[in-house]
Structures are given as C-alpha cells and as structure tokens.
DRENTI-944575 format. One record per atom (N, C-alpha, C, CB): x, y, z. Coordinates in steps of 0.1 Angstrom, whole numbers, plus 5000, padded with zeros to 4 digits. Glycine has a CB too. Example, Ala and Ser with C-alpha at 12.3 -4.5 7.8 and 13.67 -1.06 7.14 Angstrom:
513249435078/512349555078/513249675078/511349555090/512849785071/513749895071/512950005079/514149945057/
//
This chain:
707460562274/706460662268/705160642275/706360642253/704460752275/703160722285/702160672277/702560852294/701460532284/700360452275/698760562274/699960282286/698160612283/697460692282/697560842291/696560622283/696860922282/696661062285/695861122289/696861112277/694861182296/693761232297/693861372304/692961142304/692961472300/692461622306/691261622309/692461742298/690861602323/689361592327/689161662338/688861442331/687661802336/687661892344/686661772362/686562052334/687461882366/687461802388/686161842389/688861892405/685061762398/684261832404/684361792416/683161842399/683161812425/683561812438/683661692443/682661872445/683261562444/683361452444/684961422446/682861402431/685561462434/686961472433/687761482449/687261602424/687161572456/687661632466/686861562479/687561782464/687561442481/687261342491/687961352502/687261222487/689161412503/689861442510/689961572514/690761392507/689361632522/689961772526/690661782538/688861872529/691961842538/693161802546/692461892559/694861862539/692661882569/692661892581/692962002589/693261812585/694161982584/695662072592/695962192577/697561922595/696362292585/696562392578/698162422576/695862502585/698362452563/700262452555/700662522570/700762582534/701962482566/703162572576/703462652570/704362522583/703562702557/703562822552/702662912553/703762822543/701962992561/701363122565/701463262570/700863102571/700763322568/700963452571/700163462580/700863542560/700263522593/699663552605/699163702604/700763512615/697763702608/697263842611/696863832627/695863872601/696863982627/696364022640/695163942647/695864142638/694263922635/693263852640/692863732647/692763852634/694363652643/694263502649/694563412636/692463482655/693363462624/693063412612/694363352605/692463512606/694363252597/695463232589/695263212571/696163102595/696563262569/695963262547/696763162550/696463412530/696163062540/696862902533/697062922522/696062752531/698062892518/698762912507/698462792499/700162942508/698062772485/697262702477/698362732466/695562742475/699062592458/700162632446/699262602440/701662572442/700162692428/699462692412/699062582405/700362742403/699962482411/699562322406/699762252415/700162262393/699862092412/699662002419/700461872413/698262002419/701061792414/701861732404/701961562418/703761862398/700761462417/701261342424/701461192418/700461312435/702961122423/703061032415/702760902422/704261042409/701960772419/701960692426/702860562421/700660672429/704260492425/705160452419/705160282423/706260542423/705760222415/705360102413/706460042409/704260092405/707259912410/708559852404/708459892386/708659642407/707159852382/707259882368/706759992355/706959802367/706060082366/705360172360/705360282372/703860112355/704960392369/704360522378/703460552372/705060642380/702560612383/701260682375/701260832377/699660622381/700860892369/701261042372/699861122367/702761092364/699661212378/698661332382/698761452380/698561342392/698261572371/699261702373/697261772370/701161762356/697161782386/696161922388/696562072385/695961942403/696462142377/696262222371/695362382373/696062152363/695262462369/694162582369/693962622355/694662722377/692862662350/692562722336/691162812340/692262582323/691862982340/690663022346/690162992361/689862992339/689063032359/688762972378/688562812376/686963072387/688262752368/688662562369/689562542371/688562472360/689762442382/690462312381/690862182373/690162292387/691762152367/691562052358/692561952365/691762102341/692761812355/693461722359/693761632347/692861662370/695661612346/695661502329/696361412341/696961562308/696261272335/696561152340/697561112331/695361052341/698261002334/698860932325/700060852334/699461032313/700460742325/701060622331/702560622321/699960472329/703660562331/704560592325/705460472327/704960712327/706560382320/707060272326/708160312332/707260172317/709160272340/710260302352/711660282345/710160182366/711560282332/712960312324/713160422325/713160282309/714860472326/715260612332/714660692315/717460632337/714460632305/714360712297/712860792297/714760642286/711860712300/710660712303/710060812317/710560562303/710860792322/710760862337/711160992330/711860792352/712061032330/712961202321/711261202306/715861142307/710961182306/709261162295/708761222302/708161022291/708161162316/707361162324/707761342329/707461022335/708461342334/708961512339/708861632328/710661512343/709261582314/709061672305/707061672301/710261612292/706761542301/704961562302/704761652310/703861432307/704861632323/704261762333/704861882329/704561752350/706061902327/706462062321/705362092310/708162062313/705361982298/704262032285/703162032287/704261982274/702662002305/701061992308/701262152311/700261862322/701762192320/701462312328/702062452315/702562292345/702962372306/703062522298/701462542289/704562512285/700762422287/699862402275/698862462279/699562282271/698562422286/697062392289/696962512304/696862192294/698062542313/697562622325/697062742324/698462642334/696762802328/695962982325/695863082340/693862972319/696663152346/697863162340/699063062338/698263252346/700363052331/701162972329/701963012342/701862972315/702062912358/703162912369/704762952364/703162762376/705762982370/706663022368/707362892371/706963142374/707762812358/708662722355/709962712355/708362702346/710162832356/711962852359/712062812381/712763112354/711562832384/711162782398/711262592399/709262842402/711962542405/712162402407/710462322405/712862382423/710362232403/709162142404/708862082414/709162052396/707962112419/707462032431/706461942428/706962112441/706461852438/705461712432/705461652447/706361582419/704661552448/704261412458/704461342456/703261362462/705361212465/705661102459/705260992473/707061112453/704860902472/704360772483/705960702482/702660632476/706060722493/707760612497/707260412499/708760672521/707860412481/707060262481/708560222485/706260172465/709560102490/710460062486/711560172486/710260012475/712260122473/713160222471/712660272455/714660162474/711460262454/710960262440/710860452435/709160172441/710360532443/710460662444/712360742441/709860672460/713060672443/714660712446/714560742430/715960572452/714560642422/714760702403/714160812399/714260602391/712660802404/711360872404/712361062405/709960792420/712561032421/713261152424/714561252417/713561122434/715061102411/716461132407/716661212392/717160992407/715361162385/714961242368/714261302373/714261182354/713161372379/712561492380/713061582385/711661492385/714261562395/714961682400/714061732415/715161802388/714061922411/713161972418/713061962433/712261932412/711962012437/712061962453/710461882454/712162122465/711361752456/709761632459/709361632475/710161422455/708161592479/707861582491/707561402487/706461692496/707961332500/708061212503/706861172513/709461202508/706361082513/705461082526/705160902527/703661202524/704960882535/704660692540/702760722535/705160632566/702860592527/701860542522/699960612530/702260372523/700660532543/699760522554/699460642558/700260462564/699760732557/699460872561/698660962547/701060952566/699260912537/698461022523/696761002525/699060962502/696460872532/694260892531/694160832519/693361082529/693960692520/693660622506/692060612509/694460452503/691760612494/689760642498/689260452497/688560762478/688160482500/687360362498/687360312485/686060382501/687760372474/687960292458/689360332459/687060362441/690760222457/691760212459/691960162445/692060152470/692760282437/693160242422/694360302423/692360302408/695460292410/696460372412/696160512409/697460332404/695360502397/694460632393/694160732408/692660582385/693260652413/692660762424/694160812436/690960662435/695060742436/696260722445/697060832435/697060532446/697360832428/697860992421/697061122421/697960972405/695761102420/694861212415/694761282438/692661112403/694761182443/694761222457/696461292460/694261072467/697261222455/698461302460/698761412453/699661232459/698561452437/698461572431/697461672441/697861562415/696661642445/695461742454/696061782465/694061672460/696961692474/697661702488/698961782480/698061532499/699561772472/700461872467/700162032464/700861812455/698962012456/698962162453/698262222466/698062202438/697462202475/697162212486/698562232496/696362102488/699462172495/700862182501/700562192519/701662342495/700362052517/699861992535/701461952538/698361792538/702061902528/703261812533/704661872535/703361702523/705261882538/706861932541/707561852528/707661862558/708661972523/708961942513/710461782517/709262102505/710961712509/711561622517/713261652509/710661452516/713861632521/715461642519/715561552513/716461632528/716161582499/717061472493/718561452495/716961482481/719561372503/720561362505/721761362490/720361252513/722761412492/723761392481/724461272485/724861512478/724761212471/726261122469/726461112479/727561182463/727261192488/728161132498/727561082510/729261212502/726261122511/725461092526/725060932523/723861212530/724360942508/723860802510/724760702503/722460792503/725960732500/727060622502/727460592516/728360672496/727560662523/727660682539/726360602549/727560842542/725560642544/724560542543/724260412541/724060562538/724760382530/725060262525/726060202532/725360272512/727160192532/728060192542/727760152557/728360312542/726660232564/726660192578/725560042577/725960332590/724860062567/723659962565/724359862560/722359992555/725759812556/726359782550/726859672563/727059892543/727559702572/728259662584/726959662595/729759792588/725759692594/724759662603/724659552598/723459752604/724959502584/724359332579/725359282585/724259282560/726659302586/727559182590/727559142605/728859202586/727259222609/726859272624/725559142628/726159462624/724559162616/723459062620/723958942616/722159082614/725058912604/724858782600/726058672609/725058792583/726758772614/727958752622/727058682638/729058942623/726558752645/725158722657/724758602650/723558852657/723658602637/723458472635/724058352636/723158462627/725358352632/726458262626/726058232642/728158312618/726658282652/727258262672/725658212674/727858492687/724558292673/723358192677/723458042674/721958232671/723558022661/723557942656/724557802659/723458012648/725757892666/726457752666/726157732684/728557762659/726057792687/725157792700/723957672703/724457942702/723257722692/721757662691/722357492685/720557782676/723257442681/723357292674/724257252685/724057272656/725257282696/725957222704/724957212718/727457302705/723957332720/723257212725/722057152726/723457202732/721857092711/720956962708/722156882714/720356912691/723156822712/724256762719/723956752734/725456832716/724056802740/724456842755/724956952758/725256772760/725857002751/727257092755/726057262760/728957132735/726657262771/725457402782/726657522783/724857332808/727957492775/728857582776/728557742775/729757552766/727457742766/727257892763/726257972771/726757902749/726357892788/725657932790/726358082801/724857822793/727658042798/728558132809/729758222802/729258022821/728658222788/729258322778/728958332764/730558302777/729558422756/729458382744/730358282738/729558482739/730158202724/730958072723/731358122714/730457922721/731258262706/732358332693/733258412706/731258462678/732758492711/733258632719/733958542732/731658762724/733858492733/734258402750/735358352747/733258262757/736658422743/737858302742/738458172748/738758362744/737858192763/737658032767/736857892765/737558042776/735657972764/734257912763/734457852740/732558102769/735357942736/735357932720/736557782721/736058112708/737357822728/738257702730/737857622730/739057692739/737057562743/736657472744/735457382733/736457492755/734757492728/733957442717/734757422702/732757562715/736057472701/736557402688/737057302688/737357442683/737857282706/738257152705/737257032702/738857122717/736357032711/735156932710/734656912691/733557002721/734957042683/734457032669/735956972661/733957192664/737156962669/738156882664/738056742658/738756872674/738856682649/739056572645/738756462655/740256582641/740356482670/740556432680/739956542694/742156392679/738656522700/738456612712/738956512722/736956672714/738856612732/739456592743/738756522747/739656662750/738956512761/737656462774/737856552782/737756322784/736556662788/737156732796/735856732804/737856872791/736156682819/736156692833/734656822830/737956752842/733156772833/732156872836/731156872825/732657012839/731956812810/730956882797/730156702795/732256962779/729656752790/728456592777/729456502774/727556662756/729356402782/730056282771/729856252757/729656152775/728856272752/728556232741/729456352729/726856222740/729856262722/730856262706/729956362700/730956092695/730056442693/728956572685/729856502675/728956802690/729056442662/729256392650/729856462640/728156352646/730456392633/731356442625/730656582613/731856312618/729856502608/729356602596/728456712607/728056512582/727956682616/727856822627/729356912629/727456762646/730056882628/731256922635/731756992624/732156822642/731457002603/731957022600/731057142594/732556932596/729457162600/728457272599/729057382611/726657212603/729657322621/729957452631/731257482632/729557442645/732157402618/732957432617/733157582603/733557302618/732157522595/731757662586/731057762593/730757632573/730357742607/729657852611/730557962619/728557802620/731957892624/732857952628/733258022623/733357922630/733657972608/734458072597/733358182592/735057972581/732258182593/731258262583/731558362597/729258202576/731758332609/731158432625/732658552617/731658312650/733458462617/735058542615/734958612605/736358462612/734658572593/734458622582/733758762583/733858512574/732658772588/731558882588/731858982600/730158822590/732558902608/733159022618/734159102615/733658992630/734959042604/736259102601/735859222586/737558932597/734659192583/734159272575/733059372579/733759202566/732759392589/731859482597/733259542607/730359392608/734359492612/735559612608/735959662600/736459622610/736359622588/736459682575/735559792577/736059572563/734059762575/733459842571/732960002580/732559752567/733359932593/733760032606/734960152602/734459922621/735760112596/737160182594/736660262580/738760062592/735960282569/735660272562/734660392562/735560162560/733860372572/732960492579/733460562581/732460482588/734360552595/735260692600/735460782592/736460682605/735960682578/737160772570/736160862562/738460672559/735460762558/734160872547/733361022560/732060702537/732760952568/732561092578/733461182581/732361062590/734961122582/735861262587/736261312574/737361222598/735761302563/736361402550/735161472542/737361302537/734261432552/732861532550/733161662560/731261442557/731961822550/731761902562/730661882561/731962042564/730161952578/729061902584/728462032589/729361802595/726962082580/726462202584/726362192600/724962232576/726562352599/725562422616/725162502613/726062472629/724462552620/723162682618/723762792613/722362742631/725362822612/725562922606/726662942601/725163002611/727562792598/728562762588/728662592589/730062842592/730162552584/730262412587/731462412592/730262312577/731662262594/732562202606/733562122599/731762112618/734462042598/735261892594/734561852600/736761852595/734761692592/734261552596/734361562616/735461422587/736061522618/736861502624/736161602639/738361532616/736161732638/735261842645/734261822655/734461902637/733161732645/732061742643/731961612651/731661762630/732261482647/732261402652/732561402669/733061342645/733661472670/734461512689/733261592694/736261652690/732961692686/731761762697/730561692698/731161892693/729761642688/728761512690/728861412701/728861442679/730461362703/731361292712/731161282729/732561352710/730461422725/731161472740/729461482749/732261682739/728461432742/727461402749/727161302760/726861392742/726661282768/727061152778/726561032768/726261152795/727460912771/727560792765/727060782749/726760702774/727860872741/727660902726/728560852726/727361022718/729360732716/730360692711/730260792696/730460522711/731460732688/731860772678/731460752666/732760762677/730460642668/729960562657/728160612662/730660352657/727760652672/726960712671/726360822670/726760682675/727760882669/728461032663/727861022648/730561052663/728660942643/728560912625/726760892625/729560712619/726160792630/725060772627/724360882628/724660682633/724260932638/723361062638/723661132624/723761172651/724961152620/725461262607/724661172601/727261302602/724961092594/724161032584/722761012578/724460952586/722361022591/720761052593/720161192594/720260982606/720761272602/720161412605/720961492593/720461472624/721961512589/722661562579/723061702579/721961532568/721661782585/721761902587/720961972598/721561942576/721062002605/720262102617/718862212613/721562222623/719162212594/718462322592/717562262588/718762432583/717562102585/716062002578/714762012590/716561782575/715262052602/714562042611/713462202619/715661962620/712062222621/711862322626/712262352642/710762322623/712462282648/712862282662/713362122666/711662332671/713662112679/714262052685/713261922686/714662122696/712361982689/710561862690/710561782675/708462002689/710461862665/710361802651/711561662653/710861942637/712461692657/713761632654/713461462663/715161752661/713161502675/712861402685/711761332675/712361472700/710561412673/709761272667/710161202655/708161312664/711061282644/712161212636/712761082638/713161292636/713161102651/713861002660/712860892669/714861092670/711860882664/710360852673/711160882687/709660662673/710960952695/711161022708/710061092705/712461092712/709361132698/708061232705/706761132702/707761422694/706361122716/705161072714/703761172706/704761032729/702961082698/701961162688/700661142704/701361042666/699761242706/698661252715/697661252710/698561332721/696761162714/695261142713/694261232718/695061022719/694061322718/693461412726/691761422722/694261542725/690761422734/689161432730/688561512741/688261272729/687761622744/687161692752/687961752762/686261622756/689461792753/690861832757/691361782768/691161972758/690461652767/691961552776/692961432773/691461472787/694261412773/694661322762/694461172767/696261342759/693861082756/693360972761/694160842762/692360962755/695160892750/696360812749/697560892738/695760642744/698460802743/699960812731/700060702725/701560842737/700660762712/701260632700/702660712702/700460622680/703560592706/705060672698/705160602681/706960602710/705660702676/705760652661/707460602663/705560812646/707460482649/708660432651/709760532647/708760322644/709560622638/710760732634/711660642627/711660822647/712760672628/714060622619/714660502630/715460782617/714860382622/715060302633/716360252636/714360212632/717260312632/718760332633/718460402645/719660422621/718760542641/718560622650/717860592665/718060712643/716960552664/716260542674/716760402686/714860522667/717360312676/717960222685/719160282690/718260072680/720260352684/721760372689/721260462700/722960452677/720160582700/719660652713/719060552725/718460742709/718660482722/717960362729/719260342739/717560222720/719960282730/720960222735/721860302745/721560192724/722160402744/722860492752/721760542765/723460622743/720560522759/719860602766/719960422783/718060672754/719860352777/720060242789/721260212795/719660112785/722560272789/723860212796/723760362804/725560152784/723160452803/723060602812/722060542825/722160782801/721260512823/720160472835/721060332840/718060422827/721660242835/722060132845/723360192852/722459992838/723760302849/724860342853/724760502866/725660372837/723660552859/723660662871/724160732880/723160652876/725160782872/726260862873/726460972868/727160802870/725661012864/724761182861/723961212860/724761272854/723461342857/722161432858/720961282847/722561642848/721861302838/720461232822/720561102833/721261172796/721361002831/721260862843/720360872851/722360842853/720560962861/720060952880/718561002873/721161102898/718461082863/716861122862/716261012856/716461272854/716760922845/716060832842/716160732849/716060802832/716860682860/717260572868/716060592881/719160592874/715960742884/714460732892/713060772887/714560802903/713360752872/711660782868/711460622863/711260932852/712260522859/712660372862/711760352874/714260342865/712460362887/712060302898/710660362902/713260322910/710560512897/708960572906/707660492892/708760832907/708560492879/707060402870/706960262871/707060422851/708060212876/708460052871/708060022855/707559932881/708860102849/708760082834/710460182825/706660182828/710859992822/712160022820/712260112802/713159852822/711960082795/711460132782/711060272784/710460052776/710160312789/709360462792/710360522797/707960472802/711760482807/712660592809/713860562799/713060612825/714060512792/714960452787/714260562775/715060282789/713260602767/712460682758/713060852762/710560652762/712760872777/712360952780/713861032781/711460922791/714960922787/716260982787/716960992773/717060902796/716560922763/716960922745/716061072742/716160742733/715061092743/714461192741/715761322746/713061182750/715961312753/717061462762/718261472754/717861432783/718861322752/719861312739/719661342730/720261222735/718461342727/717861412708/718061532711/715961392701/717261622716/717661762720/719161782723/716861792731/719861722733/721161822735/721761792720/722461752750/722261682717/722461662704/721861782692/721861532703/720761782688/720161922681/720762022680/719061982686/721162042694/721662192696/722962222695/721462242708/724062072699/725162092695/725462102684/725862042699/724862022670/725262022663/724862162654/725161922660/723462232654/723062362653/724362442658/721662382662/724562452670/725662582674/727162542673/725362652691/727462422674/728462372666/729762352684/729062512649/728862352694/729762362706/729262212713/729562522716/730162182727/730262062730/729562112741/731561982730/728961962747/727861912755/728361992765/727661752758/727362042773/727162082792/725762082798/727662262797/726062042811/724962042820/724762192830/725161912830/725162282822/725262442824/723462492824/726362532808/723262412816/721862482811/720662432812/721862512798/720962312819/719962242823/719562262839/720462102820/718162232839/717862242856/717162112858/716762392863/717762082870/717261962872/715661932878/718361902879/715562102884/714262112891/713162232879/714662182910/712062202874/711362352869/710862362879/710362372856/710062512877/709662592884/708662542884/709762712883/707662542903/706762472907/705462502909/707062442915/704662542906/703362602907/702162552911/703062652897/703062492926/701562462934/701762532950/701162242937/700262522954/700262632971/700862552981/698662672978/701662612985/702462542998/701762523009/703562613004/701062383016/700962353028/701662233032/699662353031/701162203042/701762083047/700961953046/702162103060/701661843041/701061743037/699761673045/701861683036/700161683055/699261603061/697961693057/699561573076/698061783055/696561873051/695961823034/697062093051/696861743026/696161703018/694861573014/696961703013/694761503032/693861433038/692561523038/694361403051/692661653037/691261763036/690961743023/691461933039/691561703015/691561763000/690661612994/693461812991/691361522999/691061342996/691561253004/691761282981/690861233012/690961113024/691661003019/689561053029/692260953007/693260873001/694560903007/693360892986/694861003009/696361053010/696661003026/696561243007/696060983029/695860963048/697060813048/693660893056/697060723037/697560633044/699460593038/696460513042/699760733028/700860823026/701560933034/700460873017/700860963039/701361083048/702661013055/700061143061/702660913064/703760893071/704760833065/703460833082/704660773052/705960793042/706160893041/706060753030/705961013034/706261113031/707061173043/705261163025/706661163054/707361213063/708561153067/706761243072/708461083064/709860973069/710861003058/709460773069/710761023050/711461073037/711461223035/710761023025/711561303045/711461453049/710761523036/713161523053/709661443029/708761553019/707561593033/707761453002/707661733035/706761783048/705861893047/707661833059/705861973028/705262033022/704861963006/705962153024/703462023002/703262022988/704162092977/702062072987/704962142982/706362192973/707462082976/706962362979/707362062987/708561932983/708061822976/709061862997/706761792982/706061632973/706061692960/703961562978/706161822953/706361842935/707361822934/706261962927/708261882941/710061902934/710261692935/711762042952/710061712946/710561542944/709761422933/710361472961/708461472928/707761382918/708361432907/706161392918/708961542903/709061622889/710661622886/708361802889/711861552901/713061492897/712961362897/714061522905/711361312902/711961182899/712461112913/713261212889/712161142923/713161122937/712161012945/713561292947/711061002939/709960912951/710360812945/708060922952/711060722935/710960622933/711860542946/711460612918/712460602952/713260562966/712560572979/714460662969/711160572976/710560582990/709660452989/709660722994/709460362998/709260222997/707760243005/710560123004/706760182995/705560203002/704560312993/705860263018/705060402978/704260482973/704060362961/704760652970/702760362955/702560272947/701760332932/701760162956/701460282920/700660302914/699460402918/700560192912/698360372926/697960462935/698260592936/698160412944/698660582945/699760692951/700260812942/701160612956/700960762931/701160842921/700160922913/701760772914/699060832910/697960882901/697160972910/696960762895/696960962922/696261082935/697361222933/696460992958/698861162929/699561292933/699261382915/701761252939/699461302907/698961362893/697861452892/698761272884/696861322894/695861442896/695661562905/694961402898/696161582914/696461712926/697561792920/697061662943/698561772912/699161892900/698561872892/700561892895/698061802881/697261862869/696361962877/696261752860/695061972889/694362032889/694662072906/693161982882/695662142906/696262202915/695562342917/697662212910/694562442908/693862552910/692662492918/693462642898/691862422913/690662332918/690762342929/690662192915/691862252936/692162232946/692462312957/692662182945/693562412955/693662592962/692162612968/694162752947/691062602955/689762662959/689262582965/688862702950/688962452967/688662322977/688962402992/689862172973/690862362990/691162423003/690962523013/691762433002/690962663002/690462773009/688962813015/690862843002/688262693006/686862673013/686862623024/685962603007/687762503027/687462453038/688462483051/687262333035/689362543046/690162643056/689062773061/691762723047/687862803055/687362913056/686262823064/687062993043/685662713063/684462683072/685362663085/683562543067/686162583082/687162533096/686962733108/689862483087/687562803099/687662943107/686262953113/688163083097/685462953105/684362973107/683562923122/683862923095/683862753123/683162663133/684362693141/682662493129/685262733143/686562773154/686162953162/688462763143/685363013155/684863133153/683963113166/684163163137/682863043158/681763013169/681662943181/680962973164/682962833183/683162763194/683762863203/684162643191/684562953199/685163053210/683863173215/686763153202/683063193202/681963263209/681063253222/681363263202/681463053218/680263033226/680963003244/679362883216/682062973241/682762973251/682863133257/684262893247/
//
C-alpha cells in the first residue's frame, strides 16, 4: 500500500529538463514545421529492490498537476500501485484520457527490478538506461519519478517491446549455457594456471581440457603413479595439488556436458517457435536455415539473433537495428563537422556472436564481406574497426532476411558506389597539394593513373596492397573526396592561369 500521497500544482522550475529532440510521432507540413504530440498524461516510475516511487503528471484545465507516491515491490502492492494511477487520472484529470486505451508509463532499467514493475501494470511501458533519462543536480527518488513522468507525457522515448514467455525462456536458456561455457573456460584456465607453478609448459602447444594429447599427459602426471616422460618437469606436482586438478577436471566435464544439454535444448525451443516477417511468419526450423545462409552465421547464431531481435517490426530501419547491435556509431558533430564517434555497447550477446563472424570472414577472405573487411584491415591497420565495420553489413543483410523472409545473396550488393569526383590524372593532384608528389609513383606502379581510379580503389578498400601509402597519404586522399568541389574550383583556376601564361608565351614567340 502506498506510504504517502500528494497532488501538487508544477511550475516552471519543475521543468528542468526540456527534451531536445522532437517525438517520432509527427505530422509533417509543407512547411518544414513539425506538431509534437504531447499525451494526456504522464505516468514515471523510479524502481528500487524494495519500493518504487511513482509519478502521474496529469492536466486539470489548462494546469498541470502532479500526485507522488511510494509503493513497496510486493506483487500485491505493485497491482495498488497501477490501480492508484488509474484512480489518479479518473479523479482528478479534466478532461478524463481514454482509459480503455493501454497505459503507458516510464520506467529506468535498474537490474531486473523493472520486469515485476512491468509485469502488474501491463500496458505499453517505455524502458530506458538510467544514464540517458538526465538526472538533475538534486538527485532524489522523488525528483527521478517526477522527471520520468515529464519525459513520458512529453513522449521523447520509444515505446519498449516486451518479450512473451517463450522468448525470455529462450533467453534464459542461451544465458543459461553462456554460464557453463564461462565456468567450463575457467575450470581449463585454471588447471592450466596450477600445473604451471609446477613446471609443466604443456599448455603451451594446446589446450589441456580440449587437447586430447596434451589432457593425457596432464592426467597421467595428476595420477596416483605418473610416469616419467622424456621433455616434461621432473618435479612430483603434490598430492593434495593433484586432487584440486583433479576436481577441476570433473567441474571442466561437468559444465561442458551441460552447455550441450543446454545447446540441444535451444534448438528444440527455437525450432517450435514462429518467427515474424514483415508480412507473415515462418517455423522455427525455416527461419533458422535462412538466417543460416548468411556468410559465416552458424545456427546458434541463427537462434541468438531470434532471441534478441524477435521481430523485424520492433525496428524503424535497418540503421536503428545496427545501433541495437552497437554497430552504429553515435557522432559528435560541432560547426557541422564530426569531431568524434562513441560506439555504444548495444546488446552484448549480439554484438559479440557478430563480432565473431565478422573476424573468421576477414581472416578468411574468401568473399565480397571478407576481401572488403580484410582490405579496410590492411589500408587502416585497425583490426576491430573492420571487424565493426564487416558485423555492421551482417546486421543489415540479416534485417532484411528476416523482414522478407528469403536467404542471403550478393545480387544486390555493389562492391563499388557511384563516384563523384573530376577525372584527371594523378600526377596533376601535385597542383592541388604538393604532398601528393611523393605518392604519385606508387600509385602508378599499382595502375591507379586517374582520380577515379585513386576513389574506386580507396572506397573498395584495395590501397591497403600498395606498400609505401601511409597514415598520411590516406588523410591527404580524404580530405580531396570530402572536399572534392573545392578542389574542381582550385583546379580549374589553375588550369585557367596555366592557359593563360601558355597564351602569352606563344604570343610572344
């Protein structure tokens, strides 16, 4: 039951936060101009292991009002808490909002403290990370509710998918076998890490769980009676040592044999799911094969994606989805030039199993996604940035297959865009910036012999194979495509004096 209650008219003070960014719900005029849509109320909860505090901004007339109140995290108390805000907004609002319409509210993702929060109010909640809602300079729970009711009825935030039953059992499930996965690693570091304080350097020409030879030899030595064998540490590895890496063995087994379990277990719950597309669903089984069929997507990173992305329609485009997946870098931008990037971490499942594929494609380079991140690798010398850049392309093809419900091709991809700089020949970019002078005869040696080839080959990616372009080099060629008009007009000035003093030399002759 809620300890206190209050109705206290807002004044401006109140309104310390004025959001920035304008709702994605608008209506577009001719003019440019946009209407923001402002709800009838405002409803933010700031949630806590033992209490929530709860906010419900209100209208009465042309005021704004606001009732407070605190509520403890028993399910019975929480179903209180949802029926208070129903008997705030029927009582007291003017006009009374249309309550047959789901409830919407703000909630700060503490934990997993929000999940009950969500689960008795129903409705459609918006979710958001702490760090982003704008905590003020007086940090109470009070002011942490009364600020997220304001960003609610204001409706800055995207409303947030709540998964059913079967996703976040499925969920549970992969997070489930990710633990045995880690504790199973630990166990192998670990017996790694005590054989050798000993001496024994065995692990150094493998793994001592995964290495069936290299494990041999490390059980014998943890035997009762070890051997003597020809190359390893004389020295005896002690008994009550021998009987810690002899439990570290069993726990390695133990947790591997249960992160298969829990592997088999997955499949089965993904393939007896359907799985939206933009304009029906699929079987598990389907869905999984076309996901499949992306380059170096296994089956289990088939599943992961479902588990995580759920639906095609949670997402506004393809971009949204990538920075979901931290693949879209956020831009710093000041006197509209960007000064720097933050990549956000996104979902970090997700983001590693892309990772992951995204590096066995670049060490392998053996197609289009590969050979393009394998030479934007060699032209940045920065193994991460293409390793980002090729998970990025997977986020997208991915998007779309699962949106149109068809399997991967390189049909639609170009490996070259269209180029939009003036064609001359290189050595004429010595007119433009006397830097380039000591480039030119790479470039020619490597048949780039026009400023249309030195693009096509920077924008596949192909200079990382020319030995001699450096840091340097690259940043002279950036800046000459960013400001590629500039430069046309540079040129044609001085193609025009050149005519000019060639004009008057023949006159004078």
């Amino acid at each position: 039951m809620p300890k206190t209650s209050s109705s206290t008219h807002l004044n401006l003070s109140d309104l310390i936060h004025n959001p920035s960014s304008v709702v994605e719900d608008f209506n577009e005029f001719p003019d440019g101009s946009e209407d923001e849509y402002v709800k009838e109320y405002g409803i933010g909860i700031d949630c806590h292991s033992k209490f929530i505090e709860v906010c419900v901004r209100y209208r009465c007339g042309k005021m704004i009002y606001k009732a407070q109140s605190t509520f403890t995290t028993e399910w019975d108390n929480l179903v209180a808490a949802r029926d208070w805000c129903f008997s705030v907004l029927k009582s007291k609002t003017d006009p009374v909002p249309d309550l047959s319409e789901p409830l919407h509210y703000l909630v700060e993702s503490t934990a997993n403290y929000h999940m009950p929060v969500c689960m008795a109010f129903g409705g459609n909640p918006t979710i958001i990370n702490p760090t982003i809602a704008g905590a003020t300079k007086r940090k109470t729970d009070v002011l942490d509710s009364r600020l997220l009711a304001l960003h609610d009825q204001l409706n800055i935030w995207r409303e947030f998918y709540m998964p059913d039953e079967n996703i976040k059992t499925l969920r549970v499930m992969i997070a489930q076998r990710d633990r045995c996965i880690h504790d199973a690693t630990a166990a192998g570091n670990r017996i790694n890490n005590i054989i050798t304080r000993f001496g024994f350097t065995v692990g150094r020409s493998g793994s001592v769980v995964k290495n069936p030879a290299i494990r041999a030899i490390v059980e014998d030595q943890i035997s009762d009676h070890p051997s003597v064998i020809e190359g390893l540490c004389p020295v005896t590895i002690p008994m009550d040592v021998r009987i810690v890496l002899r439990e570290e063995y069993a726990k390695y087994d133990f947790f591997t044999e249960q992160a298969e379990e829990c592997r088999s277990k997955i499949f089965e719950k993904a393939c007896s799911m359907e799985w939206e597309t933009d304009t029906g669903t699929l079987p598990g089984t389907e869905m999984i094969r076309i996901l499949s069929t992306a380059p170096q997507i296994g089956e289990l990173t088939a599943i992961i994606w479902l588990a995580r992305i759920v639906t095609p329609r949670r997402f506004r485009n393809a971009k949204a989805l990538s920075a979901y997946c931290g693949l879209d870098p956020s831009l710093k931008i000041s006197a509209g030039k960007v000064t720097s990037t933050v990549m956000r971490s996104g979902n970090k499942s997700l983001h590693r199993a892309l990772n992951m594929s995204a590096h066995r494609l670049i060490h392998r380079h053996n197609e289009m996604f590969g050979i393009w991140g394998y030479n934007l690798q060699q032209q940045t010398g920065k193994k991460k940035k293409a390793a980002n850049a090729v998970a990025r392309k997977l986020s997208v093809a991915m998007y779309y297959m699962m949106k149109t419900g068809t399997e991967f091709t390189y049909d639609h991809y170009h490996s070259i865009r269209n180029i939009d700089v003036f064609d001359i020949p290189v050595e004429d970019l010595v007119l433009l910036n006397s830097d380039f002078k000591r480039y030119i005869r790479i470039l020619k040696e490597n048949n780039i012999n026009t400023t249309v080839d030195l693009a096509t080959a920077y924008i596949t990616c192909s200079l990382g194979s020319c030995q001699g372009l450096g840091k340097k080099f690259f940043g002279l060629l950036k800046d000459f495509l960013d400001h590629h008009v500039t430069y046309k007009e540079m040129y044609d000035e001085i193609q025009e004096k050149l005519n000019r003093k060639e004009d008057n030399v023949n006159e004078q002759t």
